[in-house]
N, C-alpha and C positions, 0 to 999 in steps of 0.2 A: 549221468545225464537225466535231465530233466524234462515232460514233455507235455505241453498245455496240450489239451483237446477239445476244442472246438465243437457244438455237435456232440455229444456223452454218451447225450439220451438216445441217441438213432443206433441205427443198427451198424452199421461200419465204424463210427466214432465208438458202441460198446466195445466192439472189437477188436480196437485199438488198446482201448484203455486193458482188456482182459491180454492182449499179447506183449502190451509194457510190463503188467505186472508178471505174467509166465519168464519173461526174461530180465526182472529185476533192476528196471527201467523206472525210475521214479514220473509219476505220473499225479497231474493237475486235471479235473475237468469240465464243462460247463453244457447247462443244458439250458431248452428252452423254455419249457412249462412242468416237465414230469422227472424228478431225479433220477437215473440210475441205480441199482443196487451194488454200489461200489464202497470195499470200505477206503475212502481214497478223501481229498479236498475236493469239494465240489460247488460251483457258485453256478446262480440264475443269473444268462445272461443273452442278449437280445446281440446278435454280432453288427447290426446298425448303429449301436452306442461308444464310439469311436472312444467318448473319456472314459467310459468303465473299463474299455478294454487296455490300453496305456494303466492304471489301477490293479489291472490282474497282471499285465507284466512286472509291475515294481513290487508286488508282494508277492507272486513265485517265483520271479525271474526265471525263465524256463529258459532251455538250451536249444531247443527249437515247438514252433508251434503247429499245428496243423489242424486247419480248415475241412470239418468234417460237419459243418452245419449249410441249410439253404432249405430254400422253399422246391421240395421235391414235387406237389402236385400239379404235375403236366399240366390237365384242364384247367386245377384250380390258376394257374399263371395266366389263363388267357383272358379271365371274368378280374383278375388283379394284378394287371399288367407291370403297377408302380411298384407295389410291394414287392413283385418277380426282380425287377433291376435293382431296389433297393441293396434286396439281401444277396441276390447270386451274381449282382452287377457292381454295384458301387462300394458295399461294403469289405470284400475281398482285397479291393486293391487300396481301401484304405488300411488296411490291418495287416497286407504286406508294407506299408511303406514304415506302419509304424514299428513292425517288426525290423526293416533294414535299417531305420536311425537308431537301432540299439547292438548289431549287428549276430541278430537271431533269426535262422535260416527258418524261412517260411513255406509250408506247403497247402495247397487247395487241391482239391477233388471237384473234377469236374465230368463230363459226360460225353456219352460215345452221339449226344442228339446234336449236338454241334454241325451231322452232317446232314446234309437233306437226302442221302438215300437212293442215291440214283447208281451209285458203282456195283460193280459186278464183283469186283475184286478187293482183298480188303485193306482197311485204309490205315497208311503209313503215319506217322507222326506230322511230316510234309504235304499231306495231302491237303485241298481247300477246302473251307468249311462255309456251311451255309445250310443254315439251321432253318427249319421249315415250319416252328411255332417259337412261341415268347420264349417257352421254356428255355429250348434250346440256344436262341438265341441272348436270352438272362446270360447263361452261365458263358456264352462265348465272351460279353461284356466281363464277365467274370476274370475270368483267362486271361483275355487281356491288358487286365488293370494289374492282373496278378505280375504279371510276366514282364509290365512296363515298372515296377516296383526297383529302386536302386539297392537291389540288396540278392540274396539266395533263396531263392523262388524256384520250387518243382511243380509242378501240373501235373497232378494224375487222372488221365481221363478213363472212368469204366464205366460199363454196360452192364444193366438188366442185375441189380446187385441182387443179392439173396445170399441167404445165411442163417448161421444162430448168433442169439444176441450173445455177447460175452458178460452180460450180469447172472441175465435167467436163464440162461443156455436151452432158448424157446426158438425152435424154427422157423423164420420170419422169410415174407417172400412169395414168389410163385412156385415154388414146391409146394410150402405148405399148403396152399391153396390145390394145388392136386391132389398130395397124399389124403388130404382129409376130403375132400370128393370120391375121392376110390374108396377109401373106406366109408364111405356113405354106402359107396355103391350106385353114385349118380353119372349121370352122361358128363365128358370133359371134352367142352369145344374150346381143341387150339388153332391157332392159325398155323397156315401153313405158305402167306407168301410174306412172310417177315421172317428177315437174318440176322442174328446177333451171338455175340460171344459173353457168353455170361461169365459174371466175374460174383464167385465166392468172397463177403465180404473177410470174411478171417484171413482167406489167401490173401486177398488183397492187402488186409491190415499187417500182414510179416511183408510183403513185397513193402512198401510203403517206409517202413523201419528198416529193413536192407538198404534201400535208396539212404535214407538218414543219414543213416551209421557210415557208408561210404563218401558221404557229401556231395551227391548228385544231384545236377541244378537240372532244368530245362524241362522238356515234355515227355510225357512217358504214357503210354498206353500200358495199364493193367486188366488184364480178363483172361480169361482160359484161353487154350487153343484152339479152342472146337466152336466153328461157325454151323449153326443152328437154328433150328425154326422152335418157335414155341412147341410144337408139335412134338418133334422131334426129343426136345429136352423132355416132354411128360411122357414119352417112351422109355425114355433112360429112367426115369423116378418111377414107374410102372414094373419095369423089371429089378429094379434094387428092391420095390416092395412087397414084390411076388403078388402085384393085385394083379385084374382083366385087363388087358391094353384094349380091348374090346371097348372097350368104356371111352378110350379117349378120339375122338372124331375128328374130321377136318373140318375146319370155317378159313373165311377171312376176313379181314381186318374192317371190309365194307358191311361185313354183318354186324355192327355193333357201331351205334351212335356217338363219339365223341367229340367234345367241346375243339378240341386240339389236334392234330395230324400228327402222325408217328412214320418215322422212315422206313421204306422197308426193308431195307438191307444195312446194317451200321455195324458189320463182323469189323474187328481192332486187327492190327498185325503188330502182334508183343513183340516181333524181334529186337526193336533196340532196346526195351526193360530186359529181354532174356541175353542179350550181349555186356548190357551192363551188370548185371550182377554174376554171369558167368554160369547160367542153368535156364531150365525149360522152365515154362511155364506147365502147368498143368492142362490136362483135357479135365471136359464137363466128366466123362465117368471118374477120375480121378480123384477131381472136388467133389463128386457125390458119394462116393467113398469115404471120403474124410469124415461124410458126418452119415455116414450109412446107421448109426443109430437112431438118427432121429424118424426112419422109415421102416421101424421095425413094428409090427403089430402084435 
């Protein structure tokens, strides 16, 4: 099997491209400005460019493709609204359709901001969405163009990604940005009225090639099982560090001036991913675990 990747350079697309290769998965990739450290095929490519992209199918012909690129900056989408629909709207469901006229199962990664934030309880794959900035609302346009695609189309939507990259095996994310404040030794204000389940990009990138390999279409929720406050997560990264939790304080989300509105509760409920593949998902200490090296001092 062969598998384009969309997206190289970021950090969930590295770590794709690093779990194709650990499982000996031939793999293609593309990036947007900055190469990867992959020794693999690798092309600059813009996923707006509809003929270049038909071009990378006819010279790798891959066996399935996946959509690991889009204009992630929140704020940036609200000051560049067209470019937001562009990439995380319109371009998606043209690159599923031209994946189904060749009959190569297409997947996109999308976002747990699709919801505006108002549940208490957490949200099913069925639930309604209604996304409360551009961002979010980009990538629900995303979704579905994806999803309205005549071919085999998965949705993976997750939260609050973080990880190491799979080139430079560098800790990227809001960890990072904790652990190296503690080892500063500076004050860490998190919030404390926002909920989310973070999703470990590496975990994510095996769940993602599970779904593949078994041929699973439709929507799927990927992120840990642990519904959490920002806060809450730099306690768990405090103690794997063995730094001050002293150090990390409460704020909220009104302390700090933002272009864009962020939900404050968007926890996922992985049970149809964990029914379909036949296993749990992980909790947040478990994924921090995984990479508990990178918070050794």
């Amino acid at each position: 099997m062969t598998v384009l990747v969309l997206g190289a350079g970021g950090l969930l697309g590295s770590s794709l491209v690093s779990r194709c290769l650990d499982r000996s998965i031939g793999v293609v990739g593309t990036y947007h400005s900055t190469p990867p450290s992959f020794e693999i095929p690798l092309e600059k490519h813009d996923i707006r460019q509809t003929t270049s992209f038909r071009a990378l199918l006819d010279e790798y012909q891959p066996d399935a493709v996946v959509n690991c690129a889009a204009l992630t900056d929140v704020d940036g989408c609200e000051s560049d609204q067209k470019t937001a629909f562009e990439v995380n709207g319109t371009a998606p469901g043209e690159l599923a359709n031209e994946c189904a006229t060749r009959d190569i199962p297409f997947v996109h990664v999308s976002t747990d901001y699709v919801f505006d934030g108002d549940a208490t309880e957490l949200y099913d794959e069925k639930a309604s969405t209604d996304p409360i900035q551009i961002y979010g609302e980009s990538k629900l346009a995303g979704e579905e163009a994806v999803r309205n695609a005549d071919g085999d189309t998965l949705v993976a939507r997750l939260s609050f990604v973080y990880g190491v990259r799979g080139d430079t095996d560098t800790l990227v994310g809001f960890p990072s940005w904790v652990r190296d404040t503690l080892r500063a030794g500076d004050e860490v204000p998190l919030f404390v009225d926002q909920h989310l389940t973070p999703t470990r990009a590496g975990q994510a990138a095996e769940t993602i090639l599970d779904l593949l390999e078994i041929g699973a279409t439709g929507l799927y929720h990927v992120a840990s099982r642990s519904c959490v406050t920002p806060y809450e997560f730099g306690h768990e990264i405090a103690r794997l560090q063995g730094a001050n939790d002293g150090l990390i304080t409460e704020s909220e989300q009104s302390d700090v001036s933002r272009a864009a509105d962020r939900p404050a509760y968007t926890c996922l409920d992985v049970t149809a991913v964990e029914d379909e593949l036949g296993r749990r998902q992980p909790t947040l200490e478990a994924d921090l675990r995984a990479i508990e090296a990178q918070f050794q001092t």
